[in-house]
PQR file of N, CA, C, O and H, with PARSE charges and radii, in Angstrom:
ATOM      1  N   UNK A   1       0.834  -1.174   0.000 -0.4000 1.5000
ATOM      2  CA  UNK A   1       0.000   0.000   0.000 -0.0000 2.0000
ATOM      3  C   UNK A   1       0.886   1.249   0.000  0.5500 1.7000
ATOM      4  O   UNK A   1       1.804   1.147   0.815 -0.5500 1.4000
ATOM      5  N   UNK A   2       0.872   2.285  -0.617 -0.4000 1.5000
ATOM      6  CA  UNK A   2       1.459   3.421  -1.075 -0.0000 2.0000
ATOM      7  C   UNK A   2       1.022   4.177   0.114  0.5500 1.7000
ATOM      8  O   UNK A   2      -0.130   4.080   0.539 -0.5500 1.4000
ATOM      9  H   UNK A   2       0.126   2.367  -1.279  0.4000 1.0000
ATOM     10  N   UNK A   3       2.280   5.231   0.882 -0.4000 1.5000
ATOM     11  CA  UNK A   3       1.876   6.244   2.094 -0.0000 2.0000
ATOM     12  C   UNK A   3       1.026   7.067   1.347  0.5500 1.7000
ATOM     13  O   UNK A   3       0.971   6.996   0.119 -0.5500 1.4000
ATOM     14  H   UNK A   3       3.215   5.310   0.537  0.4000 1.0000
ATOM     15  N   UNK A   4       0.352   7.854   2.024 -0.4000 1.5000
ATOM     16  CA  UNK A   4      -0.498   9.186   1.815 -0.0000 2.0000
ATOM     17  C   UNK A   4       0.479  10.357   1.939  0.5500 1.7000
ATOM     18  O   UNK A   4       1.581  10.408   2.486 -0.5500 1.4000
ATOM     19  H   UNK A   4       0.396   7.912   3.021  0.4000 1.0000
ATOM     20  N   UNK A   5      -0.186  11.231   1.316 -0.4000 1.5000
ATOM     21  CA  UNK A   5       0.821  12.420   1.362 -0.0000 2.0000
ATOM     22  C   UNK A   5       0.265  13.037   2.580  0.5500 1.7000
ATOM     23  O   UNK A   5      -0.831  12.840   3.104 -0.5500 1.4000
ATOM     24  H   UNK A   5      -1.081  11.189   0.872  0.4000 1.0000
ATOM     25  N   UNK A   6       1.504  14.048   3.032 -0.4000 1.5000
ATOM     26  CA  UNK A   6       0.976  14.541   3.836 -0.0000 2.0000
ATOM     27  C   UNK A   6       0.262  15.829   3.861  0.5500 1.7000
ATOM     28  O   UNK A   6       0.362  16.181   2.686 -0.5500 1.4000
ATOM     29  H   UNK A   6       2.394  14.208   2.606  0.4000 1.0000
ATOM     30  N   UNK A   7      -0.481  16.865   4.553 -0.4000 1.5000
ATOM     31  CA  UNK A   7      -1.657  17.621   3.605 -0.0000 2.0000
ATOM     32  C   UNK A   7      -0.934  19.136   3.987  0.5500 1.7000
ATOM     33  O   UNK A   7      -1.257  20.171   3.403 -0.5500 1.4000
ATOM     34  H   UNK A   7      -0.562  16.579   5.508  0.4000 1.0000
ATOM     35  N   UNK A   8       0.237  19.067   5.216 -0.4000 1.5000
ATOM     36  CA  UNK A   8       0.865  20.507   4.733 -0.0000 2.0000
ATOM     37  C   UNK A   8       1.686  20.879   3.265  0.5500 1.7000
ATOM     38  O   UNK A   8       1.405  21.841   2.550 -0.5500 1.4000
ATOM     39  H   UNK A   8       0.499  18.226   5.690  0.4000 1.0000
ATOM     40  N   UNK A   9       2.965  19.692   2.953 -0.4000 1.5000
ATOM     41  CA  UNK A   9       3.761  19.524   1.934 -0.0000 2.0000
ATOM     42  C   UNK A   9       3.666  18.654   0.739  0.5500 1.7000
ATOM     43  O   UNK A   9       4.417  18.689  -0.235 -0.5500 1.4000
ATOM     44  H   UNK A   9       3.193  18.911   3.534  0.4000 1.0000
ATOM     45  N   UNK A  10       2.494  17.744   0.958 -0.4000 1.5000
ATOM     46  CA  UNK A  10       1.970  16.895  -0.316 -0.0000 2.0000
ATOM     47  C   UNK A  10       3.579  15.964  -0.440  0.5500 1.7000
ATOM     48  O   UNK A  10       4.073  15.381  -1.405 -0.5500 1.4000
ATOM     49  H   UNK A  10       1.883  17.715   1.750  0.4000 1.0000
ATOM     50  N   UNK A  11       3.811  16.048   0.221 -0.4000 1.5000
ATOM     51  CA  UNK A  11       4.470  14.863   0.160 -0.0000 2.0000
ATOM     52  C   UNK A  11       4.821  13.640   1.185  0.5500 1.7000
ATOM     53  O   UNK A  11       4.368  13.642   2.329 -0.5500 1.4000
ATOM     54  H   UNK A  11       3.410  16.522   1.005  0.4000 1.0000
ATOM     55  N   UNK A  12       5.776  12.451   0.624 -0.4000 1.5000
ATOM     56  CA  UNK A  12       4.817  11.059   1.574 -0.0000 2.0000
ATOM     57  C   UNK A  12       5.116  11.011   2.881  0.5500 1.7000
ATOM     58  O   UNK A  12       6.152  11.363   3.443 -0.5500 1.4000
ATOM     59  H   UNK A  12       6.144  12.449  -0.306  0.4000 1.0000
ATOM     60  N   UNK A  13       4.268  10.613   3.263 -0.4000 1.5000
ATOM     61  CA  UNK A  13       4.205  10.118   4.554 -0.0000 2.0000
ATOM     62  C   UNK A  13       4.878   9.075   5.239  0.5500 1.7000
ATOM     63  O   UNK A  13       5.283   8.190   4.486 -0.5500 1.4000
ATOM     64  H   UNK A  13       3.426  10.326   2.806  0.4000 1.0000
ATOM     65  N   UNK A  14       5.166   8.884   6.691 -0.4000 1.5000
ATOM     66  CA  UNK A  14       6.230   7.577   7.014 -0.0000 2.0000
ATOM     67  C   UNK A  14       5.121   7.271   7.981  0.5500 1.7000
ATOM     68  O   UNK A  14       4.350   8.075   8.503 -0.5500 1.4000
ATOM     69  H   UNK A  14       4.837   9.603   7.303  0.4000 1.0000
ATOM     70  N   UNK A  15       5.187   5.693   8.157 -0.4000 1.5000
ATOM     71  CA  UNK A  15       4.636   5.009   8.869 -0.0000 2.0000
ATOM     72  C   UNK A  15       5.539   4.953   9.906  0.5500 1.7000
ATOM     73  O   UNK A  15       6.758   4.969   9.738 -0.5500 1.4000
ATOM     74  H   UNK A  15       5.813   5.040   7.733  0.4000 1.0000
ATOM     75  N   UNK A  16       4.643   4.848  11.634 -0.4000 1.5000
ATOM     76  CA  UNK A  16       5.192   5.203  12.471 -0.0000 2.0000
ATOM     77  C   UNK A  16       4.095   3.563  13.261  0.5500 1.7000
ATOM     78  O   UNK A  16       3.271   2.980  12.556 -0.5500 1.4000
ATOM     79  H   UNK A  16       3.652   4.834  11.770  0.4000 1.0000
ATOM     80  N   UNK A  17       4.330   3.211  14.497 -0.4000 1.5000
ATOM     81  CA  UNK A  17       3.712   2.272  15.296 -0.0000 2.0000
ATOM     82  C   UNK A  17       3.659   2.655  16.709  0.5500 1.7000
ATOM     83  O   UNK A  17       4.769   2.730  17.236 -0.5500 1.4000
ATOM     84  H   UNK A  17       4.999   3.684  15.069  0.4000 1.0000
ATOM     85  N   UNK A  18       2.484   2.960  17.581 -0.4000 1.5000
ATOM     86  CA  UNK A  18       2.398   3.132  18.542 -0.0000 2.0000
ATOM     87  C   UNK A  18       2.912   2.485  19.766  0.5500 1.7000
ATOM     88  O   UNK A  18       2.488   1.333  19.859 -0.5500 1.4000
ATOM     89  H   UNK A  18       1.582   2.899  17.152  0.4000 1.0000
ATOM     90  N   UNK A  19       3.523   2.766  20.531 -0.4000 1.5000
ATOM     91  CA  UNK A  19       4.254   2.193  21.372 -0.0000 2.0000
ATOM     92  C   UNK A  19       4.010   2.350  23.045  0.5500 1.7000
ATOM     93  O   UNK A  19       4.542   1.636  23.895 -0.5500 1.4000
ATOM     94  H   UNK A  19       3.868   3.702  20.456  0.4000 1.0000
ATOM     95  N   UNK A  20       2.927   3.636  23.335 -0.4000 1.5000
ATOM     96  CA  UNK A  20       2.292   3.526  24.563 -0.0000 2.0000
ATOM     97  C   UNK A  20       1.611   2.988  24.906  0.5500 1.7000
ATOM     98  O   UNK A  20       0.492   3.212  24.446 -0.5500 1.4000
ATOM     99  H   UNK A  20       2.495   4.216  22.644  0.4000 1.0000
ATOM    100  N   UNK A  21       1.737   1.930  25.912 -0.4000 1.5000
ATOM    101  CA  UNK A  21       0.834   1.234  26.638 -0.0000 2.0000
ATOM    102  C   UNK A  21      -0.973   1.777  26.480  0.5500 1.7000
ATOM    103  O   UNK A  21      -1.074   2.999  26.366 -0.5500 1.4000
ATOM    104  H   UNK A  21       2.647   1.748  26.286  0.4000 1.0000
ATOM    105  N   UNK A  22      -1.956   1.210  26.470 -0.4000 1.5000
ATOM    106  CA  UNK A  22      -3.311   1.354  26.050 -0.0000 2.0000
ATOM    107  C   UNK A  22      -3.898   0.744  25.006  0.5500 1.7000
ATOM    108  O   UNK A  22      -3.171  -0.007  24.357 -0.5500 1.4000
ATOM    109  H   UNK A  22      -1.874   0.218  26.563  0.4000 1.0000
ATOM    110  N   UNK A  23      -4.920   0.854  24.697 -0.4000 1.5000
ATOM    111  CA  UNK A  23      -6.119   0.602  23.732 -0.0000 2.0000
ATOM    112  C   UNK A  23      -5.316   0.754  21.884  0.5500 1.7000
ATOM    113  O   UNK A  23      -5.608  -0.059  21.007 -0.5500 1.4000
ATOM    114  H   UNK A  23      -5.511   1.465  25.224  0.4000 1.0000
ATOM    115  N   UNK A  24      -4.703   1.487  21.736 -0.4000 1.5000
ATOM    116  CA  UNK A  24      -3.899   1.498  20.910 -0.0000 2.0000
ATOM    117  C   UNK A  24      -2.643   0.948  20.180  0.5500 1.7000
ATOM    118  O   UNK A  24      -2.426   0.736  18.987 -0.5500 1.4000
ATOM    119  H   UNK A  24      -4.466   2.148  22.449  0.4000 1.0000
ATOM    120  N   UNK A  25      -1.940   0.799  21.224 -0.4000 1.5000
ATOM    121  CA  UNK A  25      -0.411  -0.064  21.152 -0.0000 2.0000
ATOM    122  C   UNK A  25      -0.730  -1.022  20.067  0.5500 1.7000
ATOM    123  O   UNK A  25      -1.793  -1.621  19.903 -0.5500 1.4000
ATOM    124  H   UNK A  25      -2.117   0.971  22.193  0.4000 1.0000
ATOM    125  N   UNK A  26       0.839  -1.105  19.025 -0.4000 1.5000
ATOM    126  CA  UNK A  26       0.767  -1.603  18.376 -0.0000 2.0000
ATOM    127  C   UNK A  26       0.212  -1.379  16.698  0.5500 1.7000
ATOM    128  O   UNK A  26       0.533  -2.006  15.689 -0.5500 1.4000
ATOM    129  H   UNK A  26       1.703  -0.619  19.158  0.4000 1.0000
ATOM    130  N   UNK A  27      -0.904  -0.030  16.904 -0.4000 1.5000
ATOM    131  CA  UNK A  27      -1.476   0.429  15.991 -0.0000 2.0000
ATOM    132  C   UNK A  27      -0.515   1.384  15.193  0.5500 1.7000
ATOM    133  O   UNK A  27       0.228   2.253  15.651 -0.5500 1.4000
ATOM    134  H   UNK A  27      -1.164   0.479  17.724  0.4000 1.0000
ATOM    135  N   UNK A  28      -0.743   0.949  13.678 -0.4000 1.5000
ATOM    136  CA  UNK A  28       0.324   1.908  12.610 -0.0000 2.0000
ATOM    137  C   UNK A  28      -0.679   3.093  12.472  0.5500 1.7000
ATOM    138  O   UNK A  28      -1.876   3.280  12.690 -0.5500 1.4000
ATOM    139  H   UNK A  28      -1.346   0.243  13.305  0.4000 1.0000
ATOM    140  N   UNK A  29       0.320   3.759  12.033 -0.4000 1.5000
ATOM    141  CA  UNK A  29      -0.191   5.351  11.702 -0.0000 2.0000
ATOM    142  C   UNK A  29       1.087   6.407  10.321  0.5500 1.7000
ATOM    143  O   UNK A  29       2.252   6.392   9.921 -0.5500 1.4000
ATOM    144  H   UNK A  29       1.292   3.607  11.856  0.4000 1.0000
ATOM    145  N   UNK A  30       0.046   7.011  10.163 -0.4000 1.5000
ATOM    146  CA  UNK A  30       1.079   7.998   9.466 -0.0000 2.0000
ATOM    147  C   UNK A  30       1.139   9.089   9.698  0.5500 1.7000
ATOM    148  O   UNK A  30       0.122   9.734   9.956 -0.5500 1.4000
ATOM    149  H   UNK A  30      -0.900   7.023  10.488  0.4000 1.0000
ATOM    150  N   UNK A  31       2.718   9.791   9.668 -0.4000 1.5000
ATOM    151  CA  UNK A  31       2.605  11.085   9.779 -0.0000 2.0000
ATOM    152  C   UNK A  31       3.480  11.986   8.610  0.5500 1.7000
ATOM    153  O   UNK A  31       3.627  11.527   7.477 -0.5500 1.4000
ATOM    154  H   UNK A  31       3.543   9.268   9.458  0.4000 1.0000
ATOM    155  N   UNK A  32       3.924  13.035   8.922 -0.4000 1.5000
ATOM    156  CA  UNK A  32       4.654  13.995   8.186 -0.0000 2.0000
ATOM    157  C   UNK A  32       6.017  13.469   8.356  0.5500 1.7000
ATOM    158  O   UNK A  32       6.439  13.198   9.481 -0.5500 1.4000
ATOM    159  H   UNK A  32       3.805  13.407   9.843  0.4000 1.0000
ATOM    160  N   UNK A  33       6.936  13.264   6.983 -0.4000 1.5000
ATOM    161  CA  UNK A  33       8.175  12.343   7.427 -0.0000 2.0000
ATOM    162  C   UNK A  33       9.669  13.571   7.409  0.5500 1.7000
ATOM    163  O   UNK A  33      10.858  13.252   7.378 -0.5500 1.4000
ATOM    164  H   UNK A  33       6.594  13.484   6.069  0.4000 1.0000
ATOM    165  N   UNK A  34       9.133  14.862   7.437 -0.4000 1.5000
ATOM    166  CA  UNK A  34      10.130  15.652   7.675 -0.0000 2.0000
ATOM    167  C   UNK A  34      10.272  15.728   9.270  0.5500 1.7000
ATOM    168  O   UNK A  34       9.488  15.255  10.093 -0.5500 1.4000
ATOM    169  H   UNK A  34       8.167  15.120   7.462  0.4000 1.0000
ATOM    170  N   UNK A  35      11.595  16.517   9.542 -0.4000 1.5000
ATOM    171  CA  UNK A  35      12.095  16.688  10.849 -0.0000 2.0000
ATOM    172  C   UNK A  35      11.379  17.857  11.562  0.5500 1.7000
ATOM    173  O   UNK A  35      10.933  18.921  11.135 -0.5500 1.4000
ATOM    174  H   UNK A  35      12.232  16.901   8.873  0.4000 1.0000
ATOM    175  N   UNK A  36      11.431  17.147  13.141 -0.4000 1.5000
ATOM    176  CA  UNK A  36      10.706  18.319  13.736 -0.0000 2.0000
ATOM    177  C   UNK A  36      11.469  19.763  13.233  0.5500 1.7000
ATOM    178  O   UNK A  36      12.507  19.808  12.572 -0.5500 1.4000
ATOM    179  H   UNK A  36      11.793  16.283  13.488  0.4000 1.0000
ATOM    180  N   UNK A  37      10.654  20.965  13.736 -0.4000 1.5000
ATOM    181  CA  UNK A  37      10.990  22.307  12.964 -0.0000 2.0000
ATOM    182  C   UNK A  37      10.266  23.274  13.193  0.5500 1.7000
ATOM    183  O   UNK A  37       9.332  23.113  13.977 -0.5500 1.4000
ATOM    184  H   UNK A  37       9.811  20.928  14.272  0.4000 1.0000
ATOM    185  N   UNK A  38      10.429  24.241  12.730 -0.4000 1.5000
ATOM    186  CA  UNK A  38       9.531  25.631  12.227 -0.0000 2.0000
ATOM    187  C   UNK A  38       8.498  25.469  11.350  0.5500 1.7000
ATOM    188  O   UNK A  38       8.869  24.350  10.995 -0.5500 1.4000
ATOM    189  H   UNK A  38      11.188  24.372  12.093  0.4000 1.0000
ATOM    190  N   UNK A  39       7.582  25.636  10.750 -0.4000 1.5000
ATOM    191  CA  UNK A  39       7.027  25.325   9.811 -0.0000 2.0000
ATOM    192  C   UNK A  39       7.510  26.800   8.418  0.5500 1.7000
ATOM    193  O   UNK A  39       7.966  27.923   8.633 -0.5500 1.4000
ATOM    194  H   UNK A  39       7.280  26.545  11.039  0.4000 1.0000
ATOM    195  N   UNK A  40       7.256  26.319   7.469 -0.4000 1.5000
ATOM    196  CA  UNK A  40       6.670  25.543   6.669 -0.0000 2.0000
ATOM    197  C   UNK A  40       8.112  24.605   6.261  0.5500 1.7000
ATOM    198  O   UNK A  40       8.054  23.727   5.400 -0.5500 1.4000
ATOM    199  H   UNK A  40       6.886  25.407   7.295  0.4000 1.0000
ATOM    200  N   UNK A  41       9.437  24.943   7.033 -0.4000 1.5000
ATOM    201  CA  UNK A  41      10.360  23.927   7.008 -0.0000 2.0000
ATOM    202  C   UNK A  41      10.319  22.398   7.482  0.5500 1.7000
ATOM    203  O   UNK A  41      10.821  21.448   6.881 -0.5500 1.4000
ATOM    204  H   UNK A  41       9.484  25.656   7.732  0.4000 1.0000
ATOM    205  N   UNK A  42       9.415  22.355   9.028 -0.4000 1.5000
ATOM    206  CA  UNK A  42       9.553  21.106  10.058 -0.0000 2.0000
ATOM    207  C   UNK A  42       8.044  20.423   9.256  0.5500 1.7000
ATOM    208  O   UNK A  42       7.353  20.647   8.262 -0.5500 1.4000
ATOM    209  H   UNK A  42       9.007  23.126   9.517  0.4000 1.0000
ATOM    210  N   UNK A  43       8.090  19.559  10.314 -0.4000 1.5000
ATOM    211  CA  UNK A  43       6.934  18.526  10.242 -0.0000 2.0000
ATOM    212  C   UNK A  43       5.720  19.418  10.235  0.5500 1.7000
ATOM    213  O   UNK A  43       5.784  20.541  10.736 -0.5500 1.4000
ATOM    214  H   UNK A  43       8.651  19.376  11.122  0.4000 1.0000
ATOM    215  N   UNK A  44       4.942  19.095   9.849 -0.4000 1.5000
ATOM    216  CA  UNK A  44       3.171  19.335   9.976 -0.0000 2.0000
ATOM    217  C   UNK A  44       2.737  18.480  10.540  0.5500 1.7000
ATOM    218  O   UNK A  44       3.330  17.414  10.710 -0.5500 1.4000
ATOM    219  H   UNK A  44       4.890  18.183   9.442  0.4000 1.0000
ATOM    220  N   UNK A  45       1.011  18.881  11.180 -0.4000 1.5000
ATOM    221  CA  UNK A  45       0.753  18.135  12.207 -0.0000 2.0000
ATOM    222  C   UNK A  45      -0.451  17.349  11.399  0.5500 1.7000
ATOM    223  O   UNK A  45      -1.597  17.327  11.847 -0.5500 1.4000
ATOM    224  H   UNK A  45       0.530  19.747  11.042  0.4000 1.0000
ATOM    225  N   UNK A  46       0.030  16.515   9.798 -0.4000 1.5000
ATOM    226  CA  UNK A  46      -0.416  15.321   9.395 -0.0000 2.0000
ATOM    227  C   UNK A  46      -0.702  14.310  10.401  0.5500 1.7000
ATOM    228  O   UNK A  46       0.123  14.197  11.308 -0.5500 1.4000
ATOM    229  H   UNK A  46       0.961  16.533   9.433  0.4000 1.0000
ATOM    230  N   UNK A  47      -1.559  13.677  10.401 -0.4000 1.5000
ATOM    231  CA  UNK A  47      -2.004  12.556  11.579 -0.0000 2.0000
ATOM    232  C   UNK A  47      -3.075  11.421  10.229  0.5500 1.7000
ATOM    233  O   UNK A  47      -3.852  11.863   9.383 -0.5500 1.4000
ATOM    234  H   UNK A  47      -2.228  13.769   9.664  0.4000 1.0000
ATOM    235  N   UNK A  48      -2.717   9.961  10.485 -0.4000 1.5000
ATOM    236  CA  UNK A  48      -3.733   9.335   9.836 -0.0000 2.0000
ATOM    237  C   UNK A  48      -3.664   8.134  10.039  0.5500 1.7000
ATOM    238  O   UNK A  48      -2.915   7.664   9.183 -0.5500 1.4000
ATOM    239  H   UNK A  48      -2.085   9.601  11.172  0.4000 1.0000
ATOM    240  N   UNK A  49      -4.228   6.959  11.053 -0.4000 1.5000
ATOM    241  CA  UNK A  49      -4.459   5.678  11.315 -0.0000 2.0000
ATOM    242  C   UNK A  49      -4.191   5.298   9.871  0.5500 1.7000
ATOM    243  O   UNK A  49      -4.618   5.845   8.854 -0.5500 1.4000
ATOM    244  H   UNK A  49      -4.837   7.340  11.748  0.4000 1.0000
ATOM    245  N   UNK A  50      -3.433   4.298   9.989 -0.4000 1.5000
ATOM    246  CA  UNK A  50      -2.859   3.092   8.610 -0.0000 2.0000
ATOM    247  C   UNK A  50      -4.329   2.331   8.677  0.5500 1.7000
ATOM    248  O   UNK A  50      -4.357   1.414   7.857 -0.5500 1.4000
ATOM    249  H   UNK A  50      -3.086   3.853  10.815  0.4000 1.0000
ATOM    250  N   UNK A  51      -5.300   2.435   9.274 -0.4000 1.5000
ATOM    251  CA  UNK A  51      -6.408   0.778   9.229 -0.0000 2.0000
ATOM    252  C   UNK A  51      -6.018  -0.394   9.287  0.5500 1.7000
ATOM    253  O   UNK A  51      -6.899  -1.251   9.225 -0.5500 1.4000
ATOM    254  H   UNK A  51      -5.277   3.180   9.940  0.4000 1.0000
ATOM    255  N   UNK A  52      -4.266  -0.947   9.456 -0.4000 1.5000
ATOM    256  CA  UNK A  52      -4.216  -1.783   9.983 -0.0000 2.0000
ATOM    257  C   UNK A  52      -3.845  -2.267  11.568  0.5500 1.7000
ATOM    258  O   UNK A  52      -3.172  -1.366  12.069 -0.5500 1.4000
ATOM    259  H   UNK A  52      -3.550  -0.251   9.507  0.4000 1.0000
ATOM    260  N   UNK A  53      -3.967  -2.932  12.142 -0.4000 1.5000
ATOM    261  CA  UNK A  53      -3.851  -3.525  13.171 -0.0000 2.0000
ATOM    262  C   UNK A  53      -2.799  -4.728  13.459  0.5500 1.7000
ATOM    263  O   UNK A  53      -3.025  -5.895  13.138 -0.5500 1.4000
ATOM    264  H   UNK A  53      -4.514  -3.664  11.735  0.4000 1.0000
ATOM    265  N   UNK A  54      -1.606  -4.278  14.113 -0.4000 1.5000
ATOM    266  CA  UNK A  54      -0.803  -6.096  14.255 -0.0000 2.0000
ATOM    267  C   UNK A  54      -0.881  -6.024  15.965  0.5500 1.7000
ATOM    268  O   UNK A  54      -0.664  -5.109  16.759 -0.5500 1.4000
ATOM    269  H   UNK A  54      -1.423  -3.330  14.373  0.4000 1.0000
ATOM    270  N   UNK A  55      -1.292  -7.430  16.126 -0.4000 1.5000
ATOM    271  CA  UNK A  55      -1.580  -7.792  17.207 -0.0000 2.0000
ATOM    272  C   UNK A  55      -0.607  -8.393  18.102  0.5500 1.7000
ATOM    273  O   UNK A  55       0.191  -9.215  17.651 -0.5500 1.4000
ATOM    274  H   UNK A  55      -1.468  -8.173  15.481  0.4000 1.0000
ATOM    275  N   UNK A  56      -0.598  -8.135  19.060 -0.4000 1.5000
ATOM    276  CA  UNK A  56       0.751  -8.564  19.716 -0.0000 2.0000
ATOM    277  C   UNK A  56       0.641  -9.732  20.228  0.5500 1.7000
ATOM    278  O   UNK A  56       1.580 -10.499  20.441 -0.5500 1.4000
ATOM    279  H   UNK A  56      -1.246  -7.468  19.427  0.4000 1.0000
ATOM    280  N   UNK A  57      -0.602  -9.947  20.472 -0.4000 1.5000
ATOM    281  CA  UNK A  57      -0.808 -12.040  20.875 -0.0000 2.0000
ATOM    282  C   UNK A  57      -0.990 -12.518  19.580  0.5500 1.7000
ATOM    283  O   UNK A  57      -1.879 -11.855  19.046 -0.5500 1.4000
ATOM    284  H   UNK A  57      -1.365  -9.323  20.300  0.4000 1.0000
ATOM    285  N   UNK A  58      -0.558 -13.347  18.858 -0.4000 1.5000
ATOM    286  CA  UNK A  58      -0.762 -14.138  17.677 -0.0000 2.0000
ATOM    287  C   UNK A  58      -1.522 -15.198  18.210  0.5500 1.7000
ATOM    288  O   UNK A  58      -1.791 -16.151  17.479 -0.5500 1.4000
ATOM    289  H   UNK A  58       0.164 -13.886  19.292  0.4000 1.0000
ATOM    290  N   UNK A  59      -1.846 -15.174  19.193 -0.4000 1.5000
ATOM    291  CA  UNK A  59      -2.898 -16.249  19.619 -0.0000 2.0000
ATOM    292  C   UNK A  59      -4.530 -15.719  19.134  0.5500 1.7000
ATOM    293  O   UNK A  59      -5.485 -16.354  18.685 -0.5500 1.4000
ATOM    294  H   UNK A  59      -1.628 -14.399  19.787  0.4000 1.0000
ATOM    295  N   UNK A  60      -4.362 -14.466  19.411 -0.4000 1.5000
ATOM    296  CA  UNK A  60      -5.665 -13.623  18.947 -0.0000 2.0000
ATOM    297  C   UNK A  60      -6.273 -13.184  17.829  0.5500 1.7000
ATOM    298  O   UNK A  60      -5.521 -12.431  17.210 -0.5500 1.4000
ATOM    299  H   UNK A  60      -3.587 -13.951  19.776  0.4000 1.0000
ATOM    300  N   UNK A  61      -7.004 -13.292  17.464 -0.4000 1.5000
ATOM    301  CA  UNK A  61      -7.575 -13.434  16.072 -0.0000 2.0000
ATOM    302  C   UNK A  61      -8.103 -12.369  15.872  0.5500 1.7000
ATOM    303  O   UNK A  61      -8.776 -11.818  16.743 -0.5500 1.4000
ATOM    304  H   UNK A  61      -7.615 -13.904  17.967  0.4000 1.0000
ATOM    305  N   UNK A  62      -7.852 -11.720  14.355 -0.4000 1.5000
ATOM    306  CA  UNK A  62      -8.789 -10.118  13.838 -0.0000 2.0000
ATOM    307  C   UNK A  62     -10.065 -10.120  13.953  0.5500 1.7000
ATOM    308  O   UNK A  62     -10.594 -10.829  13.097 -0.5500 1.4000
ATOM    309  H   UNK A  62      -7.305 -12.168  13.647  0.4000 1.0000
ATOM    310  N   UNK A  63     -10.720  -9.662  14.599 -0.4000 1.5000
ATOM    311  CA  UNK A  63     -12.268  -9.323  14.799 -0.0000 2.0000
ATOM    312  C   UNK A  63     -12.741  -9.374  13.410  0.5500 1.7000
ATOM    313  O   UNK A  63     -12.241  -8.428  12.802 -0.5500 1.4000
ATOM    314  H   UNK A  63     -10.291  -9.086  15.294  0.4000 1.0000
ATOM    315  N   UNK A  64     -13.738 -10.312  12.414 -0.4000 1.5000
ATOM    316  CA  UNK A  64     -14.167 -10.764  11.545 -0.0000 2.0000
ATOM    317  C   UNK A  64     -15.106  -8.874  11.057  0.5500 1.7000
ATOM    318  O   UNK A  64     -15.748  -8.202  11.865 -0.5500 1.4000
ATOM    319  H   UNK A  64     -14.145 -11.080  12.908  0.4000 1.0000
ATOM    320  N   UNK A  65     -14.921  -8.607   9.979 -0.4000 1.5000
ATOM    321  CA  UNK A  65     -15.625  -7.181   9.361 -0.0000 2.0000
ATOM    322  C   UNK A  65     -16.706  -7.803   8.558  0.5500 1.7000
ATOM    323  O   UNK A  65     -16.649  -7.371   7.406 -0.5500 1.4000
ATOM    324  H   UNK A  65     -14.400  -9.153   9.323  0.4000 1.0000
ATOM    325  N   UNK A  66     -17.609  -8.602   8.718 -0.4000 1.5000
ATOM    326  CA  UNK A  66     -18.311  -9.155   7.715 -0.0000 2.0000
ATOM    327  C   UNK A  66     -20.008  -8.907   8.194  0.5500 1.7000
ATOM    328  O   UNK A  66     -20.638  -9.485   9.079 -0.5500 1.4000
ATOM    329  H   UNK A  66     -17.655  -8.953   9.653  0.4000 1.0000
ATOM    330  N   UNK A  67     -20.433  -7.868   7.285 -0.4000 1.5000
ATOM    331  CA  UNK A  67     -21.821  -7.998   8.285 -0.0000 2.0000
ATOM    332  C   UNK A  67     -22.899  -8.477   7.887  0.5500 1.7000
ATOM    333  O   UNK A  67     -22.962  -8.728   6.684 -0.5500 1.4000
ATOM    334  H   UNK A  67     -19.922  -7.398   6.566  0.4000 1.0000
ATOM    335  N   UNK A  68     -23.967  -8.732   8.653 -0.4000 1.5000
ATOM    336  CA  UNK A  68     -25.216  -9.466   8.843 -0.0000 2.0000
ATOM    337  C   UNK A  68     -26.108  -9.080   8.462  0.5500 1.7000
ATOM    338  O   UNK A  68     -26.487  -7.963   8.815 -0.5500 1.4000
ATOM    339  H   UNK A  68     -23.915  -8.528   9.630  0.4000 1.0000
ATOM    340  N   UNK A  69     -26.757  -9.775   7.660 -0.4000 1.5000
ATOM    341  CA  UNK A  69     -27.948  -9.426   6.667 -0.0000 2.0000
ATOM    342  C   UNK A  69     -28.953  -9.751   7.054  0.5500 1.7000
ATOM    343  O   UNK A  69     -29.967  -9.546   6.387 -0.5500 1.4000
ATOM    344  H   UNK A  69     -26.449 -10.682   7.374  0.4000 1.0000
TER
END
């Protein structure tokens, strides 16, 4: 899957993985892949959940997206 750009500089984005303890951990995301900064030099405050999920128990299975008719 191709990053998204990011929406200050239109350009790509780096995938980043959450790493604080909570409801989240583990979850990819994207942000602005320049260095922190000043703007319109540094990062922008691009923010965007990847939609995927890696799970840290491989015992645990992806919650099925399939719905009921």
């Amino acid at each position: 899957m191709k990053a998204p750009s990011c929406k200050g500089h239109k350009e790509p984005c780096v995938i980043r993985k959450v790493k604080k303890p909570g409801p989240n951990q583990g979850r990819l995301f994207y942000v602005c892949a320049r260095p922190d900064g000043p703007p319109p030099i540094g990062r922008c405050n691009h923010f965007e959940w990847s939609g995927t999920r890696e799970y840290r128990d491989k015992a645990a299975a992806p919650v099925s997206k399939k719905r009921k008719k």
